[in-house]
N, C-alpha and C positions, 0 to 999 in steps of 0.2 A: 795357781797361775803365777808366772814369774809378773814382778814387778813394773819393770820393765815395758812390759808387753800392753802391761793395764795400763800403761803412763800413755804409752803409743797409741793404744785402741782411743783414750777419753782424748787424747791430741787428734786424733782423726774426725774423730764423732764431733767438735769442737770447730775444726778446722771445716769439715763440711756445711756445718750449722751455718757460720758466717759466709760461706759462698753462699748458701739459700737466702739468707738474709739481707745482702747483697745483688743478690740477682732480682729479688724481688724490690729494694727499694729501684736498683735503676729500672725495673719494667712500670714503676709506679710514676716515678717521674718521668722517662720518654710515653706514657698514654698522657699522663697530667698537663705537659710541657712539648707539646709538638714542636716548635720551632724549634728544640735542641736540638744538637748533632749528638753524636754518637760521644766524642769526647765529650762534651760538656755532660751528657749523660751520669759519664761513671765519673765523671768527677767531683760533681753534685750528686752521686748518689754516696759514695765517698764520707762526706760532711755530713749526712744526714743520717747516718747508717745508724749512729747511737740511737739519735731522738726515735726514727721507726722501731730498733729492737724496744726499747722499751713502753713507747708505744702497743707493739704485739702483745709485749708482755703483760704489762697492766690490760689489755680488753684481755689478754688467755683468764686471766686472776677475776676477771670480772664474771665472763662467760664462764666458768666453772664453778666460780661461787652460784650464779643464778642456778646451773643445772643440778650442784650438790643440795639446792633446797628443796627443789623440784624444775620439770622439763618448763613451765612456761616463764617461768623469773628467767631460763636461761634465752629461751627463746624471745623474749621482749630485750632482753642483751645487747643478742646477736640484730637484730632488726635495729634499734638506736644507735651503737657502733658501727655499723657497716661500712661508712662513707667516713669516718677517722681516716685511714689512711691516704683515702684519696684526698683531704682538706689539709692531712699534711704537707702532703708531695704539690698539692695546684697551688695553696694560697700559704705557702711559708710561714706555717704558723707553730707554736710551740705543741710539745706532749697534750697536756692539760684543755689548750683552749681548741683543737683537733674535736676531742670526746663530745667538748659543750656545745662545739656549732654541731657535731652529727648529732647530737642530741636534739639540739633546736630544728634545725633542719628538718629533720624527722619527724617533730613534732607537729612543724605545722602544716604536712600535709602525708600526715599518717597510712591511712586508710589507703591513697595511690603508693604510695612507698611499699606498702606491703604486700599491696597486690602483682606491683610492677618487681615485685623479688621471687615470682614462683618458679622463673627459668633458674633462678642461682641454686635450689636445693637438688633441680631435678638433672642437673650438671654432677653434681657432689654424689648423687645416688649412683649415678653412671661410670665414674670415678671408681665408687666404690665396688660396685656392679663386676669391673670391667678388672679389677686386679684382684676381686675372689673369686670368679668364676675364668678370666682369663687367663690371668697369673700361673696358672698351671701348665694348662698347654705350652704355655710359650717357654716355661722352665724347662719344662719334659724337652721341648726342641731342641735348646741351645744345650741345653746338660751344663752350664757355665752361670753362676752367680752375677760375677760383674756383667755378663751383658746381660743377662735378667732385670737387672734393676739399669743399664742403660735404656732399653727398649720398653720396661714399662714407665719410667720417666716421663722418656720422649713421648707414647701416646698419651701419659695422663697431662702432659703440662699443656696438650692444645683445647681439651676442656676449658682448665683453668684460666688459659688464657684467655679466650674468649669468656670466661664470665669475667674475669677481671675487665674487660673491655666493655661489655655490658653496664656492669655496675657502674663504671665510670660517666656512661652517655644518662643513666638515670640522675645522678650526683650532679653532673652539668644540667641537665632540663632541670631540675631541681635547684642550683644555684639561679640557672637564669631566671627562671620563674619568680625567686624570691627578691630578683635585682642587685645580687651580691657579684661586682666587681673582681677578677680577679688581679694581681700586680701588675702582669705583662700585660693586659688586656686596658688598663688605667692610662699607662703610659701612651697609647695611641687615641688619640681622639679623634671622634671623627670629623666630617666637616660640618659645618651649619648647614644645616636644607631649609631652604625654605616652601611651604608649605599653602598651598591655594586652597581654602575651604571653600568647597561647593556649594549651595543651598540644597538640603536634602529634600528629593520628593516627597511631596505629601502624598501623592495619587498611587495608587498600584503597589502601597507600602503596608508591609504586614509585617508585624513583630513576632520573632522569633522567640524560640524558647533558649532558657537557659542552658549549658550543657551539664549534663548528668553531675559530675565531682561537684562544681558549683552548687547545685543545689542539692547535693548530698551536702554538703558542707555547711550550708542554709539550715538543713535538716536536722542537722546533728547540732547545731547553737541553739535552733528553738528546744530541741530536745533536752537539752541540757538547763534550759531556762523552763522547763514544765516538769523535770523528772518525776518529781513526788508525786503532783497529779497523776500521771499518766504511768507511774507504778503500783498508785493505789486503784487507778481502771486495771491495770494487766493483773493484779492480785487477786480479785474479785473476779475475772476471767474465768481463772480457774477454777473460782470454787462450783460450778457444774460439774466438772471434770473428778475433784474430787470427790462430791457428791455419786458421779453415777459408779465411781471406782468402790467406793465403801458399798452401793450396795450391792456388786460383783460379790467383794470379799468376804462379805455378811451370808450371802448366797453360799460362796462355797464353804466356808467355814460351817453352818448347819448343814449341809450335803455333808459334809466331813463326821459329824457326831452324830446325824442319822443314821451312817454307812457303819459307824463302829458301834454305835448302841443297838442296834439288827443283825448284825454280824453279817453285811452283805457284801464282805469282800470275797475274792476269787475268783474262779473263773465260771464258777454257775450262780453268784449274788442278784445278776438279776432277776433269774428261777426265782431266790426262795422270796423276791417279793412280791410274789402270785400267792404265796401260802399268807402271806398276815392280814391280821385283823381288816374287818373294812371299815371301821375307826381309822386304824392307819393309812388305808388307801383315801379316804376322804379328807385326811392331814393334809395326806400328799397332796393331791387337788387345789388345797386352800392354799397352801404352800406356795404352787406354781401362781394361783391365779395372785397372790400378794405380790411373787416377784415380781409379775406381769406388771401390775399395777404400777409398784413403786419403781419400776424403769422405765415407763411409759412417766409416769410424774416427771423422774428424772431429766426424759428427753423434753418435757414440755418447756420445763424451770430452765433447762438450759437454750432452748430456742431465745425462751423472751428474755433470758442475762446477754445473749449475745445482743437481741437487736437491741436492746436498751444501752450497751457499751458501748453499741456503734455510732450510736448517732451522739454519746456521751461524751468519747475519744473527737469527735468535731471541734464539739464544742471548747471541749478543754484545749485544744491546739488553737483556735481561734481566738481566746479571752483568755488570756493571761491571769485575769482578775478570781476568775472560777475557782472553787475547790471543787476535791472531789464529789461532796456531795450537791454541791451547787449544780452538777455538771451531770450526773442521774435524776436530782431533779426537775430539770429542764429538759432531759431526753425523755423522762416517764409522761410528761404530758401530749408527746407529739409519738407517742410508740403505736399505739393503733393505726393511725392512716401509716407511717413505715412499714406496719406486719403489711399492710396491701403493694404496698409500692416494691416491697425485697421480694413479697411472692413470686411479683411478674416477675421480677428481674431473676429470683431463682430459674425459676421454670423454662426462660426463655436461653439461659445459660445452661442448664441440665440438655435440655432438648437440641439445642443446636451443638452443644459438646460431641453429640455423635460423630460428627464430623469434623476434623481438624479447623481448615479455616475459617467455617462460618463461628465456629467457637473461639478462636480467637480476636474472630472481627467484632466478637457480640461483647467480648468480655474487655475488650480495650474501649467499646460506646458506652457499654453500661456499669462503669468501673466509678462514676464520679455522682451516681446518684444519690449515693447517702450523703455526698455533702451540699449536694446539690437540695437535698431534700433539706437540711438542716440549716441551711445558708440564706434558703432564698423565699420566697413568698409563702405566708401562712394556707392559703386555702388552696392544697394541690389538690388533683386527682389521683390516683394508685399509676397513672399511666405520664402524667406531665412531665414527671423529673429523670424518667426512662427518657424522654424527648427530647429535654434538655441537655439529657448528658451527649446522646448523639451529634445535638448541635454544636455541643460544646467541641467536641473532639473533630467535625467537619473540616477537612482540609488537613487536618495535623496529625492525622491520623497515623501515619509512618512514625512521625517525632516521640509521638505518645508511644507506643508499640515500641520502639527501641527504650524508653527511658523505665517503661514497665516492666520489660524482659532484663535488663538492667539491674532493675530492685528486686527480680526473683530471683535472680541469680548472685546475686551478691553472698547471701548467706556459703551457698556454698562455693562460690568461691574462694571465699576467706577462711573457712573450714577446710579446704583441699591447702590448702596454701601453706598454711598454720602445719598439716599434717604432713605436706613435705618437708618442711623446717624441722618437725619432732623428728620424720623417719632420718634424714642427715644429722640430724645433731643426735641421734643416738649410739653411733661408734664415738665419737667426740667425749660424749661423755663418760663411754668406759675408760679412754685412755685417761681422761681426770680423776677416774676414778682408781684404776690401774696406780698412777703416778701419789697419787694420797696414800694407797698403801703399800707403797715401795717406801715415800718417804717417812710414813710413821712406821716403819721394819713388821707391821702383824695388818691386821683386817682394818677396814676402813673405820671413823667413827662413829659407834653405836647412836643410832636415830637416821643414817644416811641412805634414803630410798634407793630403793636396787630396779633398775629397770624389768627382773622378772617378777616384782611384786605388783597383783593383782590391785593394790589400793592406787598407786600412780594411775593406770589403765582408767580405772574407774573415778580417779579425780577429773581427769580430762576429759572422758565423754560427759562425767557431769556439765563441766565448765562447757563444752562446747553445747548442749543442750540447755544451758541455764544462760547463753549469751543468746542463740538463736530464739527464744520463746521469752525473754524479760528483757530484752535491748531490741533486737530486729522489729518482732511485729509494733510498740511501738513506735520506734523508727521509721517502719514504713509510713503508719499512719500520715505524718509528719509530712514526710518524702508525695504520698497522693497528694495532701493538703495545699502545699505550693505548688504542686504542678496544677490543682483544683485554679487555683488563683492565678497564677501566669495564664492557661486556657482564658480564664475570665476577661483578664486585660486584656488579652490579646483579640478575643472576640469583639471587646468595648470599642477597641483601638477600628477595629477592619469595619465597626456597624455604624462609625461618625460618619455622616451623610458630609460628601465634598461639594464644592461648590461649583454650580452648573458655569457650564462651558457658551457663551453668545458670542453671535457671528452675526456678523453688520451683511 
């Protein structure tokens, strides 16, 4: 290749670079900066052109390092960075302190930020979608390169624009919510209002409940102030689970050295165990009736580990002061009258499950028994705290129903969410990885997971299965708890008797 030519190609590739660069800082400041015109746009986008390249370029160095370790250090990256650029472009701040506020920012209300980003991956998939499956047709049309890449430009950048717009409206509810001032916004004040306080009614007043992220957030500090406890009840959880799995595995593993010390494989093995001994058929027999047994134990030891956790996990959310064992001790003495009280509550839940809504109405009444049972007077009946909880939930029945439906959907939604972020960030991370070994001239560096290795795959549904069953249920726990408590006040609150009304 003449010299020349390579000079001209990297002068172009170069000179392109910085229109994109460019067109992006000024589309960053007129979303950031409404009241600009058009000139002050690119004139201020101009001045600011370094500080954003390098900006991009230190989060590309970051996001590539996270994905070169593996996909979720990149993915928790790309979620902390996001709103960088937009903190440079609204609140005129330097490289450095951009990264720390979206960091902060991010922080402090995580869980809505991540949830409120599942349109930005599913933009980037369509994006992507749309110029390997499109990009053909429309080459085959035109038979012409430059317009190929003008027309697929022009469709791809009205995606991107509108996620850039999106992102931005979450970055603003997000500043306003935390109270952060922007410059231009400082400069204006508004007027003094002055302000007439009413005396609020007492009569006809009912307290409402909290809204869902608030006392998710509620949830998530007591959680975090019980973790140990309430990791040493989710530990212990399990072990029925492991329990009934060992004696599955015990099971088949002797069906396995039966099968090959009889020689009963093929296709007529089960023939020749009509020909043995009837020693061995009465094996057999003792065999089944043992498995029978000891799965039937199984399921016993694990009914009474759950109810004893259940009423355990109350407590431990309740008293701070509990340990774990304080906290099965105190469930084991009240575990009888609950096997009667969860019966009903089972049975009545199984049986009206047949039908959609009466199972839904039974299971948002009968959802706050066990704490009901654990919280409130010693000498219940199998039936009173089923009654209680109905009354508890009376009138608010809607509020509850939304904030339950809420907590079960959470999981996955943060698992879809999560997994549109992997499937986008994984062209991303080939070209990181492409560009490492272009720049080291041979193959990337030995230890660097490859997105067709089965171990990645399998680390991640671990993580996502190991977040869902040792954080979530947990978490929910916590999540019924306050909403058990808000029902409580709020019922205390509607049951103070008001004062009678006299007429002369």
């Amino acid at each position: 290749m003449d010299p020349s030519l390579r000079y001209l190609a990297g002068g172009g590739i170069l000179t392109c670079l910085l229109a994109s660069l460019y067109t992006q800082t000024a589309l960053l400041l007129a979303v950031s900066n409404q009241h600009l015109d058009l000139g002050d746009v690119l004139a201020k986008a101009w001045s600011r052109l370094v500080s954003y390249t390098l900006l991009i370029l230190l989060m590309a160095i970051i996001i590539g390092l996270g994905y070169s370790i593996l996909i979720f250090p990149g993915v928790i990256a790309i979620v902390l960075l996001i709103f960088a650029p937009f903190i440079l472009a609204a609140e005129n701040v330097g490289v450095t302190e951009a990264i720390s506020k979206s960091v902060s920012y991010v922080a402090h209300d995580w869980l809505r930020v991540f949830l409120c980003l599942a349109p930005v991956p599913l933009l980037i998939i369509f994006s992507l979608m749309f110029f390997a499956y499109g990009g053909t047709p429309i080459l085959w049309v035109t038979r012409n390169a430059f317009a190929f890449v003008v027309i697929v430009s022009a469709v791809i950048s009205v995606p991107f624009m509108l996620m850039t717009l999106y992102i931005y409206h979450v970055y603003d509810d997000l500043r306003k919510s935390l109270g952060v001032v922007l410059p231009a916004d400082s400069a204006i004040s508004p007027l003094p209002q002055t302000t007439v306080e009413l005396p609020s009614p007492v009569l006809f007043s009912s307290q409402e409940l909290s809204p869902f992220f608030e006392m998710l957030q509620q949830a998530w500090k007591i959680f975090q102030e019980r973790f140990f406890c309430l990791s040493v009840l989710n530990l212990v959880s399990y072990f029925p689970h492991v329990l009934n799995l060992s004696v599955l595995v015990a099971a088949y593993v002797i069906v396995s050295i039966f099968i090959d010390a009889f020689g009963l494989k093929g296709d007529f093995g089960a023939v020749a165990l009509l020909f043995l001994p009837r020693s061995v058929h009465i094996l057999i027999i003792l065999g089944i009736m043992l498995f029978g047994v000891l799965y039937l134990c199984s399921a016993i030891l694990g009914l009474i580990t759950y109810l004893h956790l259940e009423l355990a996990f109350v407590y431990a959310i309740a008293d701070a002061t509990l340990t774990p064992w304080q906290a099965l001790k105190k469930s084991r003495a009240r575990l009888r009258g609950f096997f009667r009280s969860n019966l009903h509550r089972k049975f009545i839940l199984i049986t009206s499950g047949v039908l959609l809504f009466p199972g839904c109405m039974f299971w948002v009444w009968y959802e706050f028994t066990p704490f009901i049972f654990a919280m409130e007077r010693e000498g219940q009946t199998p039936l009173s705290s089923l009654v209680e909880s109905r009354e508890l939930v009376r009138n608010l029945w809607g509020p509850v129903l939304k904030r339950m439906i809420s907590l079960r959907m959470l999981p996955i939604l943060v698992i879809s969410v999560l997994s549109l972020i992997l499937i986008a960030g994984l062209p991303f991370q080939q070209i990181f990885v492409l560009f490492l070994s272009i720049f080291s001239r041979g193959m990337p560096p030995a230890g660097m997971p490859s997105l067709h290795d089965p171990t990645i795959w399998l680390l991640t549904i671990a993580g996502l299965y190991f977040y869902t069953l040792f954080f979530q249920i947990p978490l929910q726990k916590v999540f019924l708890y306050l909403l058990y408590t808000e029902l409580k006040e709020a019922k205390n609150s509607e049951s103070v008797p008001s004062q009678p009304l006299y007429y002369s």
